[in-house]
SERO-4910 file (N, C-alpha, C, O; in steps of 0.05 Angstrom, whole numbers):
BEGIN
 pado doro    nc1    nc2    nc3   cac1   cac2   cac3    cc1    cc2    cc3    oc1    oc2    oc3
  Unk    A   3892   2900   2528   3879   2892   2553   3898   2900   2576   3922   2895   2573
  Unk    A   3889   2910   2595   3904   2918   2618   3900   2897   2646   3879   2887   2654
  Unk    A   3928   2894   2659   3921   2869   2675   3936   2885   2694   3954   2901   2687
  Unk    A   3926   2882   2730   3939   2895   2751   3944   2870   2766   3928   2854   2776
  Unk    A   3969   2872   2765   3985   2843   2773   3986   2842   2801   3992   2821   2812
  Unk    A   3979   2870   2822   3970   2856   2847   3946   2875   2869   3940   2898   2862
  Unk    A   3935   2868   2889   3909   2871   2897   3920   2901   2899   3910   2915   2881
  Unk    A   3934   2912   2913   3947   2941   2917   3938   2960   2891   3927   2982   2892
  Unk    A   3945   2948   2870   3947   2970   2841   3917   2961   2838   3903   2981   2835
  Unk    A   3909   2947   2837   3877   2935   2837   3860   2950   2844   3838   2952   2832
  Unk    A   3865   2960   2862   3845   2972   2881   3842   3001   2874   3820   3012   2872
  Unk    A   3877   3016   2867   3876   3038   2856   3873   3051   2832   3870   3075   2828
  Unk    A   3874   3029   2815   3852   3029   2792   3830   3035   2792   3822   3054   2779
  Unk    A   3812   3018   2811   3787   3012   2810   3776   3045   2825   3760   3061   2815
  Unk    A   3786   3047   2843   3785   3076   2862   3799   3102   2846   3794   3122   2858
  Unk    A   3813   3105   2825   3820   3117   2805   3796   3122   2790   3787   3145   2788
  Unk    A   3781   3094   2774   3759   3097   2758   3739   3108   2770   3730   3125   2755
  Unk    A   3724   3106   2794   3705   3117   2804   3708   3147   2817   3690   3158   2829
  Unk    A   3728   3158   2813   3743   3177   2823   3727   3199   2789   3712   3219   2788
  Unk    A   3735   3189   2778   3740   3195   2747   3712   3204   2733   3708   3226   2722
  Unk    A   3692   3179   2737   3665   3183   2739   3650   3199   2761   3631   3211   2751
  Unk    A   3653   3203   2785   3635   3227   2797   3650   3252   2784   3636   3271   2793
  Unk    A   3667   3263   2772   3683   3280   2764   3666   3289   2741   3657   3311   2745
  Unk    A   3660   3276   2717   3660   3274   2693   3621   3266   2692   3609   3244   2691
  Unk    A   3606   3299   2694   3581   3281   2692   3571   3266   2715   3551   3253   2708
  Unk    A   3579   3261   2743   3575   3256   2759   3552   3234   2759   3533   3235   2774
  Unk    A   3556   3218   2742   3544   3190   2728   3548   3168   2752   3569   3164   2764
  Unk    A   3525   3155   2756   3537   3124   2781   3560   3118   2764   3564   3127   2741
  Unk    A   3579   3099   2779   3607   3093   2790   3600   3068   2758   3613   3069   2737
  Unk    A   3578   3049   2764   3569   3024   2753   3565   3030   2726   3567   3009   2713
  Unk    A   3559   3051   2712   3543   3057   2690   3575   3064   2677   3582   3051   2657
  Unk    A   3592   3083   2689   3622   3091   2679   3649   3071   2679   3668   3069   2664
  Unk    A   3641   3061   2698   3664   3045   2695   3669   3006   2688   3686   2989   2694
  Unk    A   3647   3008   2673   3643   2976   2655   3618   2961   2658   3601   2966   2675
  Unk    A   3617   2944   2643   3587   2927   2645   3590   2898   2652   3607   2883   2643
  Unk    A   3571   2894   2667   3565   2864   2671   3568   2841   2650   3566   2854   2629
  Unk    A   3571   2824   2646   3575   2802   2629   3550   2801   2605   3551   2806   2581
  Unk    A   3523   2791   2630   3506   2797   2623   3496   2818   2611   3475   2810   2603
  Unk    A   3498   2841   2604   3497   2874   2601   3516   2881   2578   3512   2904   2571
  Unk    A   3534   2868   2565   3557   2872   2546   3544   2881   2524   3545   2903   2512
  Unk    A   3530   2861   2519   3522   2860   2483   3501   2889   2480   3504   2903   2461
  Unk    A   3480   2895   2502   3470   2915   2508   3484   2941   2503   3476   2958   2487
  Unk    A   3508   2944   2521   3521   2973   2522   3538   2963   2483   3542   2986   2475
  Unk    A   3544   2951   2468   3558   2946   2444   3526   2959   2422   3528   2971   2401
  Unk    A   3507   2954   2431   3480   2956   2414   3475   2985   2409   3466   2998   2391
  Unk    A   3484   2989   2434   3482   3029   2435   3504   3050   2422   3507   3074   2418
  Unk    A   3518   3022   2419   3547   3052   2395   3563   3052   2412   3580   3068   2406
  Unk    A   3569   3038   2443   3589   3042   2454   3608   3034   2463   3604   3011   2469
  Unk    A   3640   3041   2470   3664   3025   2463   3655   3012   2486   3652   3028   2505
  Unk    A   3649   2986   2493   3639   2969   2520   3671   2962   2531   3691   2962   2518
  Unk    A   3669   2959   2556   3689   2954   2570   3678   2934   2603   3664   2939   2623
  Unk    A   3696   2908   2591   3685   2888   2617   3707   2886   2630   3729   2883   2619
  Unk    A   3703   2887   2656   3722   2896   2679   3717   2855   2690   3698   2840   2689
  Unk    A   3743   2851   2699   3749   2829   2705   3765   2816   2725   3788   2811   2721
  Unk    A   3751   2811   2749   3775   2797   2777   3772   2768   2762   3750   2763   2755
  Unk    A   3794   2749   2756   3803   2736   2733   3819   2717   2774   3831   2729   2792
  Unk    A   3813   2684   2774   3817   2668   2790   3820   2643   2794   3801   2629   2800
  Unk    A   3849   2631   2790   3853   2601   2778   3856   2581   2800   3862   2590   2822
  Unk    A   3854   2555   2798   3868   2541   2815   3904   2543   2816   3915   2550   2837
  Unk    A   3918   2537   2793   3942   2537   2798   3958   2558   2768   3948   2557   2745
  Unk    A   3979   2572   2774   3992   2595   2764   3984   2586   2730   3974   2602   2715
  Unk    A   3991   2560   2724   3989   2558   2690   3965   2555   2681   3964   2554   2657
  Unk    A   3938   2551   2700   3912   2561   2696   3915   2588   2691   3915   2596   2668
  Unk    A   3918   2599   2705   3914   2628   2712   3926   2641   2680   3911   2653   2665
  Unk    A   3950   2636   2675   3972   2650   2643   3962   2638   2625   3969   2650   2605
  Unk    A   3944   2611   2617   3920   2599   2596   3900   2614   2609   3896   2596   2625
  Unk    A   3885   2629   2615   3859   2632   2624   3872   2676   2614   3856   2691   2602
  Unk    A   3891   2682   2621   3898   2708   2617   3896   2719   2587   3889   2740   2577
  Unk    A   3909   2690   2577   3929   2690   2546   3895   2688   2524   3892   2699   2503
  Unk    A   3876   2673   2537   3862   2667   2518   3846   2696   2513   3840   2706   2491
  Unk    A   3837   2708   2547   3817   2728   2545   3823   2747   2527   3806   2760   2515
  Unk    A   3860   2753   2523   3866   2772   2514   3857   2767   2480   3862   2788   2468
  Unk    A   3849   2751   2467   3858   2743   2437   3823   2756   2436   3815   2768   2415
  Unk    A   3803   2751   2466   3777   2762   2449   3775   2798   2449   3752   2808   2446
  Unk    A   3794   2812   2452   3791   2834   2453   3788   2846   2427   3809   2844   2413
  Unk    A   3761   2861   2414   3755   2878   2392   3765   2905   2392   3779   2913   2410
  Unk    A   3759   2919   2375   3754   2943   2369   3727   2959   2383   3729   2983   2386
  Unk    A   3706   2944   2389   3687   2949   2411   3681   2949   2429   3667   2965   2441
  Unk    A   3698   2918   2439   3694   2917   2469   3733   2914   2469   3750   2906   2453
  Unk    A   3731   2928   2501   3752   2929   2511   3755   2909   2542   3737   2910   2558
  Unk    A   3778   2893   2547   3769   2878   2571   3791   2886   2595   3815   2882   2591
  Unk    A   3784   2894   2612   3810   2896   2634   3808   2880   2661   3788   2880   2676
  Unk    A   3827   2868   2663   3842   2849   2691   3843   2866   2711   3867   2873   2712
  Unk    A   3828   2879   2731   3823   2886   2751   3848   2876   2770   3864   2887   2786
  Unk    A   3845   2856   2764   3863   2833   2793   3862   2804   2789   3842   2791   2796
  Unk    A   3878   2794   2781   3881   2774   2776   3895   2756   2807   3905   2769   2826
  Unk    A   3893   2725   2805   3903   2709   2828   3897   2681   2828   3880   2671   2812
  Unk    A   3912   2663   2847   3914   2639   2845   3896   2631   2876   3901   2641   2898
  Unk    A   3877   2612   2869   3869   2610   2898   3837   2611   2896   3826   2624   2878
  Unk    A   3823   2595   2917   3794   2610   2916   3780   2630   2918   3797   2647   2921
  Unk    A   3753   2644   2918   3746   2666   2917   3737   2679   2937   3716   2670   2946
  Unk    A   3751   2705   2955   3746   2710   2967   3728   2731   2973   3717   2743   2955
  Unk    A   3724   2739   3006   3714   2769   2998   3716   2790   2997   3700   2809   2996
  Unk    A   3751   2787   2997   3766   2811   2980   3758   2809   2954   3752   2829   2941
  Unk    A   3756   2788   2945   3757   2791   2913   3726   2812   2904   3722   2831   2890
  Unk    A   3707   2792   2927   3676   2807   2924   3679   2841   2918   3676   2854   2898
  Unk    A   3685   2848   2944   3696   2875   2957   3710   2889   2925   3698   2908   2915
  Unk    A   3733   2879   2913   3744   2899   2893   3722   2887   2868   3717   2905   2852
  Unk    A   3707   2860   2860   3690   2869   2835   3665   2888   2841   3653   2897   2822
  Unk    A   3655   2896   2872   3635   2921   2877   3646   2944   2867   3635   2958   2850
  Unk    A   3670   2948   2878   3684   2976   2874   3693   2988   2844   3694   3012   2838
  Unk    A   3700   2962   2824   3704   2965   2809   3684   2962   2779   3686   2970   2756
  Unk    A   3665   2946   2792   3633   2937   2772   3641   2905   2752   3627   2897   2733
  Unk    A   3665   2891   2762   3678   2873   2750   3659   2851   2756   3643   2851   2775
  Unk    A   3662   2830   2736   3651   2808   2740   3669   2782   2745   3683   2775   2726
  Unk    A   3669   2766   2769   3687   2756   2773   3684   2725   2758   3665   2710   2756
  Unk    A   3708   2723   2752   3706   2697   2737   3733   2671   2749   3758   2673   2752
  Unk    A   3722   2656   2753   3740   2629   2767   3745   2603   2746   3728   2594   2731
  Unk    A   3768   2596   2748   3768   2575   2733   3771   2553   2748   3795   2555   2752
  Unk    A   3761   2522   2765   3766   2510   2769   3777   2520   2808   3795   2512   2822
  Unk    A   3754   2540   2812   3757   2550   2839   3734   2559   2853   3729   2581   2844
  Unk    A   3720   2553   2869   3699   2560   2882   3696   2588   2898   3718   2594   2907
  Unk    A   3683   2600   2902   3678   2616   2938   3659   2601   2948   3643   2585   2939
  Unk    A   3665   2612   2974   3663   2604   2993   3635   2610   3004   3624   2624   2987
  Unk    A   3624   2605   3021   3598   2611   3034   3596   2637   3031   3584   2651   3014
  Unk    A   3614   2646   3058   3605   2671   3056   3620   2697   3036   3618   2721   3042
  Unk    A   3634   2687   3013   3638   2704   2996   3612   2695   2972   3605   2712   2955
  Unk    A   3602   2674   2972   3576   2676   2957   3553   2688   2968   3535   2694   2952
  Unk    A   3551   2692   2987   3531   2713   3011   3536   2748   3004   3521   2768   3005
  Unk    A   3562   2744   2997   3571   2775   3004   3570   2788   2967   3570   2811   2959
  Unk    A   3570   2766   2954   3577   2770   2925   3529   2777   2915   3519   2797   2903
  Unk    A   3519   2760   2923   3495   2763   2931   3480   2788   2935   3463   2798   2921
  Unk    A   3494   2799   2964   3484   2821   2971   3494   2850   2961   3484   2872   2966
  Unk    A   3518   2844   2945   3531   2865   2933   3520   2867   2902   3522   2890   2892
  Unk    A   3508   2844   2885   3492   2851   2868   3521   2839   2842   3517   2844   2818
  Unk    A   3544   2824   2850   3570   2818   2844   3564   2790   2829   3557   2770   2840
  Unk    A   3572   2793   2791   3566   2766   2783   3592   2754   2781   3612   2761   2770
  Unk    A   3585   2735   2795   3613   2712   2798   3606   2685   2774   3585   2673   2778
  Unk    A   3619   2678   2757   3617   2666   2745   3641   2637   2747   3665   2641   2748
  Unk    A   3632   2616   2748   3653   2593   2757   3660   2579   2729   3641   2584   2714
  Unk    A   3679   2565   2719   3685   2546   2699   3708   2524   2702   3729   2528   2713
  Unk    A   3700   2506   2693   3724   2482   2703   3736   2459   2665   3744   2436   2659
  Unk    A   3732   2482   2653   3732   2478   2622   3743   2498   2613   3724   2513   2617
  Unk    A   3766   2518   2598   3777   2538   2584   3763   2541   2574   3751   2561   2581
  Unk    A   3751   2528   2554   3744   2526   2521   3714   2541   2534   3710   2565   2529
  Unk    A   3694   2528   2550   3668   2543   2562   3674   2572   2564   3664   2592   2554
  Unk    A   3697   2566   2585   3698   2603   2598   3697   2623   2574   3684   2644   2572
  Unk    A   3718   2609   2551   3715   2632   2522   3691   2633   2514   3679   2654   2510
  Unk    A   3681   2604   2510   3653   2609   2494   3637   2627   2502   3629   2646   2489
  Unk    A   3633   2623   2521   3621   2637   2535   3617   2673   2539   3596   2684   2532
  Unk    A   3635   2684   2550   3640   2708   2549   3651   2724   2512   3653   2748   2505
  Unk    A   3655   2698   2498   3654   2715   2466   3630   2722   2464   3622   2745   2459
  Unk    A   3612   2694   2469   3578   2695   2465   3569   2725   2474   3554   2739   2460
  Unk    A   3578   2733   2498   3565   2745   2504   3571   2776   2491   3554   2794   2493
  Unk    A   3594   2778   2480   3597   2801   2460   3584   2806   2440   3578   2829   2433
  Unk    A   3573   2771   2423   3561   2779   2405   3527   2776   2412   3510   2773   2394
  Unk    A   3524   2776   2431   3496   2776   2440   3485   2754   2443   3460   2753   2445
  Unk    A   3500   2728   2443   3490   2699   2434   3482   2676   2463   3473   2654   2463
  Unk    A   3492   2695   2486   3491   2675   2511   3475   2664   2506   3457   2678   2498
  Unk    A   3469   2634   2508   3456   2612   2515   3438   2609   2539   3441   2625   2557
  Unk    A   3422   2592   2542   3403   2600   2586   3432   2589   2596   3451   2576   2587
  Unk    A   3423   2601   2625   3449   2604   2643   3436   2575   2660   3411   2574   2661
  Unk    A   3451   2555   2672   3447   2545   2685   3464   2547   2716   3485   2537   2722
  Unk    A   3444   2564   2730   3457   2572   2758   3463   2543   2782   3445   2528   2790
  Unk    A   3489   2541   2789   3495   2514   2802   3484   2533   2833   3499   2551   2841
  Unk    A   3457   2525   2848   3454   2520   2875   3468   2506   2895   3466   2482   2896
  Unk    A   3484   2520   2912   3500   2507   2936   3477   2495   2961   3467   2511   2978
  Unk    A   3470   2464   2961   3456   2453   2971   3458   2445   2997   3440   2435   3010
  Unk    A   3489   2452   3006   3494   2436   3031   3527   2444   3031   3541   2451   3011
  Unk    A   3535   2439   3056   3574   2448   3056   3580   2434   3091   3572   2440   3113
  Unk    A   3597   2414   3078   3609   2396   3109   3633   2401   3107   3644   2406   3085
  Unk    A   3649   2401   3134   3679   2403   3131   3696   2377   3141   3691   2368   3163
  Unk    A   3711   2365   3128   3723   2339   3146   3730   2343   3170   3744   2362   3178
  Unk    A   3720   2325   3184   3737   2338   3212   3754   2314   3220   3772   2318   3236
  Unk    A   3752   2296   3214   3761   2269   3208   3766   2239   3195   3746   2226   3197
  Unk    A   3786   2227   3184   3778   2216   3166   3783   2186   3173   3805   2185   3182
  Unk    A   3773   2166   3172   3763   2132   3171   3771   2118   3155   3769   2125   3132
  Unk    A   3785   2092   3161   3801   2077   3135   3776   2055   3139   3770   2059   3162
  Unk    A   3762   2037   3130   3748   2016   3130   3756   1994   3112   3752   2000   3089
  Unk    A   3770   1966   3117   3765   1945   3105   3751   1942   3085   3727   1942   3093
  Unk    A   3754   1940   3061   3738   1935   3031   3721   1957   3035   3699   1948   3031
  Unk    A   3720   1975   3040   3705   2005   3033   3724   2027   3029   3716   2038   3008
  Unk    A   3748   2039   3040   3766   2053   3036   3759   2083   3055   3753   2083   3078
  Unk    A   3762   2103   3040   3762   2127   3062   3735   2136   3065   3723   2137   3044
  Unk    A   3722   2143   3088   3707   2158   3104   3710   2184   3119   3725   2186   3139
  Unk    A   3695   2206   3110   3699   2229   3112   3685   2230   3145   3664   2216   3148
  Unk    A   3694   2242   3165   3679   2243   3182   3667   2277   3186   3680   2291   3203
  Unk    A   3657   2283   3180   3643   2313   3172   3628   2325   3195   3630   2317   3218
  Unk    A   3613   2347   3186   3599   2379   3213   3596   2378   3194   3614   2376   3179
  Unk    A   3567   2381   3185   3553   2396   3162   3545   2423   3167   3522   2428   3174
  Unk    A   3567   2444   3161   3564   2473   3166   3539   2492   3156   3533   2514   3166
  Unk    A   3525   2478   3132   3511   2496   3129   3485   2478   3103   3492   2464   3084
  Unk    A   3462   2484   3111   3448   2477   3082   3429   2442   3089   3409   2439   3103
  Unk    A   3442   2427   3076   3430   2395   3080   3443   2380   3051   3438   2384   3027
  Unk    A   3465   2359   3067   3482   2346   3055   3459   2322   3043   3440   2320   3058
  Unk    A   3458   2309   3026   3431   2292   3010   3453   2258   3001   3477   2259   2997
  Unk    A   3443   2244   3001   3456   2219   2996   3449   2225   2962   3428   2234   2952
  Unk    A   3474   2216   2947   3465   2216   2928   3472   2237   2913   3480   2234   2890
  Unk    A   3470   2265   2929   3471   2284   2906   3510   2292   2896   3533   2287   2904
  Unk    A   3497   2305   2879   3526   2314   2859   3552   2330   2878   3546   2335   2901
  Unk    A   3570   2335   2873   3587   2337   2896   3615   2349   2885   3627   2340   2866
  Unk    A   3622   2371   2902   3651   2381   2893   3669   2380   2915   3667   2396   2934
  Unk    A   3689   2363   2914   3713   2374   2937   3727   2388   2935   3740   2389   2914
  Unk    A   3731   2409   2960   3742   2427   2959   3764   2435   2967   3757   2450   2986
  Unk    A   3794   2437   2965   3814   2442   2979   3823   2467   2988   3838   2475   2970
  Unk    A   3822   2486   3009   3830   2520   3002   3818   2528   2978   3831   2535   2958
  Unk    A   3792   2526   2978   3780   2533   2954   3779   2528   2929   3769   2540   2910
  Unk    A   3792   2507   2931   3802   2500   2886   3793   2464   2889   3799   2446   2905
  Unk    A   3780   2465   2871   3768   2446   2865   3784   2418   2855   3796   2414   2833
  Unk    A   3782   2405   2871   3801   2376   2869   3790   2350   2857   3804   2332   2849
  Unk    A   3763   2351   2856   3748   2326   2853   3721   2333   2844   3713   2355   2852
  Unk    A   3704   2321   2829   3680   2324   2829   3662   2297   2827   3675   2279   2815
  Unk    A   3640   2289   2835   3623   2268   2831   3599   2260   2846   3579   2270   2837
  Unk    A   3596   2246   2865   3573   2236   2879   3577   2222   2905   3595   2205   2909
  Unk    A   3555   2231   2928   3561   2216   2953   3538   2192   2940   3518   2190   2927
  Unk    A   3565   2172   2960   3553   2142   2955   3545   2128   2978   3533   2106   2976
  Unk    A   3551   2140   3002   3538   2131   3024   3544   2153   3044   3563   2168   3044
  Unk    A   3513   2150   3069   3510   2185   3081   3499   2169   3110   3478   2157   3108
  Unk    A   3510   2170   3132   3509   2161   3162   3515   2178   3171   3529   2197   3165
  Unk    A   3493   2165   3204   3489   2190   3225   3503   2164   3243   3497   2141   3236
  Unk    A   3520   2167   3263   3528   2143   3272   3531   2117   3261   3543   2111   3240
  Unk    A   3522   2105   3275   3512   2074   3252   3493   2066   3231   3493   2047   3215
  Unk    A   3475   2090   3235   3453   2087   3219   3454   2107   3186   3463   2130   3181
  Unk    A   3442   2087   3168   3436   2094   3136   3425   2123   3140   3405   2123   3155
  Unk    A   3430   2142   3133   3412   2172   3126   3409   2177   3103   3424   2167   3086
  Unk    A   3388   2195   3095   3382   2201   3068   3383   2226   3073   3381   2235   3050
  Unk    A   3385   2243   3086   3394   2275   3094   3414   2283   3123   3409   2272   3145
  Unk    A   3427   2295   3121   3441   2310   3149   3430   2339   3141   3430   2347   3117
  Unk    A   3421   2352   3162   3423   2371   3164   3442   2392   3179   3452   2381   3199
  Unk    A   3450   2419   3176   3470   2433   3180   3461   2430   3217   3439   2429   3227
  Unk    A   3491   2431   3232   3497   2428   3262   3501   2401   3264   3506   2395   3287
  Unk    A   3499   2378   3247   3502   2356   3252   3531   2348   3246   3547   2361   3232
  Unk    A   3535   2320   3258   3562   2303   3245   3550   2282   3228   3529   2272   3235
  Unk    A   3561   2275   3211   3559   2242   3193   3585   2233   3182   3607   2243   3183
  Unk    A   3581   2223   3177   3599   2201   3156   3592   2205   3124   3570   2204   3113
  Unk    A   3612   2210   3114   3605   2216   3074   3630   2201   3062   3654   2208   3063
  Unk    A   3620   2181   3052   3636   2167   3031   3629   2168   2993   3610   2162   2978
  Unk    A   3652   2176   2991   3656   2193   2958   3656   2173   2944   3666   2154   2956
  Unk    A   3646   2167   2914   3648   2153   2890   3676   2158   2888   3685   2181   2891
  Unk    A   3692   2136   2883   3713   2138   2865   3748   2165   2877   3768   2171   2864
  Unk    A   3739   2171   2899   3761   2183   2915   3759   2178   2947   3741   2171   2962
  Unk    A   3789   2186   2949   3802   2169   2972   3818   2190   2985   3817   2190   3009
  Unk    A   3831   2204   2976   3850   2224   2981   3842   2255   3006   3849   2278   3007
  Unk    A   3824   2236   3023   3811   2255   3045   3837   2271   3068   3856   2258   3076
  Unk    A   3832   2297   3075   3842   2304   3090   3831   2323   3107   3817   2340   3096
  Unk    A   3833   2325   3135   3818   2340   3146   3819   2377   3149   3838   2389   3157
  Unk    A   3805   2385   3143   3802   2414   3140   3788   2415   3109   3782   2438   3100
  Unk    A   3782   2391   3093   3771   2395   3061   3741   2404   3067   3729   2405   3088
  Unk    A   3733   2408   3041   3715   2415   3044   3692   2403   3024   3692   2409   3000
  Unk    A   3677   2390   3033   3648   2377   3014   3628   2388   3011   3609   2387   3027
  Unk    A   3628   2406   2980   3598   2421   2977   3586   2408   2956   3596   2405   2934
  Unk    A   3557   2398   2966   3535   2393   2944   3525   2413   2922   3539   2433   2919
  Unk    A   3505   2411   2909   3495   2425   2895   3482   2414   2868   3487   2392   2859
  Unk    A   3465   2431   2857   3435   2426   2843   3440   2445   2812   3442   2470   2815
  Unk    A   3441   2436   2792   3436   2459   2777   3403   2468   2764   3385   2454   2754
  Unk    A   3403   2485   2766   3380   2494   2757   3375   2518   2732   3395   2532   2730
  Unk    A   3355   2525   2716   3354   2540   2697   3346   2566   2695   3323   2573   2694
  Unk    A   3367   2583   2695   3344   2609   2686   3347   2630   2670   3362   2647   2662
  Unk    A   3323   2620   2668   3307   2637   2641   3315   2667   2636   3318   2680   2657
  Unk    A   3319   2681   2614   3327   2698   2602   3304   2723   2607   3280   2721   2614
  Unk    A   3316   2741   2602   3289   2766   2600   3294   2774   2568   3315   2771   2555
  Unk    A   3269   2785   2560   3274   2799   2537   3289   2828   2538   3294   2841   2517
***
């Protein structure tokens, strides 16, 4: 397995490979230089040495060398896997930008993107894949060597507030004072905090105010108040994204 230890050699890999392919048969860039996650077991069906290209993205450095150490053990004799670019940190849209260039599929452990690197990952056609479990991220991508993926359950980003201030209250504890940047924050629903992009917390809003008053929705341009199940550790500039999972269905 080959790993490019920083965005610089990353890039000239990736611009190396596509270099390589209009050369050779003048074949799209996508079809020569690796397959989608999804797409693996496919290009392995046809007789060929498959090769999954990988921007690889942890919360903190000994994520990142467990998350490197394991991918390397699923490497066959058929499929080949290469580290594009590896890094510590959330997902950006540099990261978007080099898995287009390179046809990689980006994978996060216990790290989000951001709005608009999920916008840009979207319009680039770029599968970003998230995990906050090792043991999943393997299952997962072995599965998909041997053709076995399971339905995908795609997590919907429902809503995204930013602290802009935070509230101590007597027998209640911290209060987020939020700008709901984008979407519609929901009382109730499921909930990730976000620090510089890496995931600190996960659980449920337990109470959602527009001034003084009870709300059962904010919508994006507004301010409220969001108080978290079971965390306290608010700081301003974090970040509170909701979200829905939902199912989908496979093609033949």
């Amino acid at each position: 397995m080959r790993v490019a230890h920083d965005l610089a050699h990353a890039r000239s890999l990736a611009e190396a490979r596509a270099h390589r392919a209009r050369l050779i048969g003048h074949q799209p860039v996508a079809s020569a230089s690796g397959a989608r996650l999804e797409d693996l077991f496919e290009q392995i069906q046809r007789g060929e040495t498959a090769t999954l290209n990988v921007v690889l993205k942890a919360d903190v450095q000994g994520s990142l060398e467990a998350c490197t150490e394991s991918l390397r053990k699923l490497e066959r004799d058929d499929v080949k896997l290469v580290i594009v670019h590896r890094g510590v940190g959330g997902i950006t849209e540099n990261d978007v930008q080099l898995a287009k260039a390179s046809n990689a599929t980006i994978i996060g452990f216990n790290v989000r993107p951001d709005k608009r690197s999920r916008e840009l990952a979207e319009a680039e056609g770029v599968e970003v894949r998230t995990y906050e479990i090792i043991y999943k991220l393997i299952e997962e991508i072995e599965a998909a060597m041997l053709g076995l993926l399971s339905p995908v359950f795609e997590e919907v980003v429902t809503g995204e507030a930013e602290v802009r201030e935070v509230f101590r209250v007597p027998k209640i504890g911290a209060i987020a004072g939020c700008f709901v940047r984008d979407g519609v924050i929901t009382r109730g629903s499921k909930v990730r905090f976000l620090r510089e992009g890496t995931i600190i917390w996960k659980g449920s809003i337990t109470s959602l105010r527009r001034f003084k008053d009870d709300a059962r929705e904010v919508q994006a341009g507004f301010e409220c108040g969001i108080g978290l199940s079971d965390y306290q550790d608010l700081k301003e500039g974090d970040v509170i994204e909701t979200f829905e999972e939902r199912e989908i269905p496979r093609t033949a």
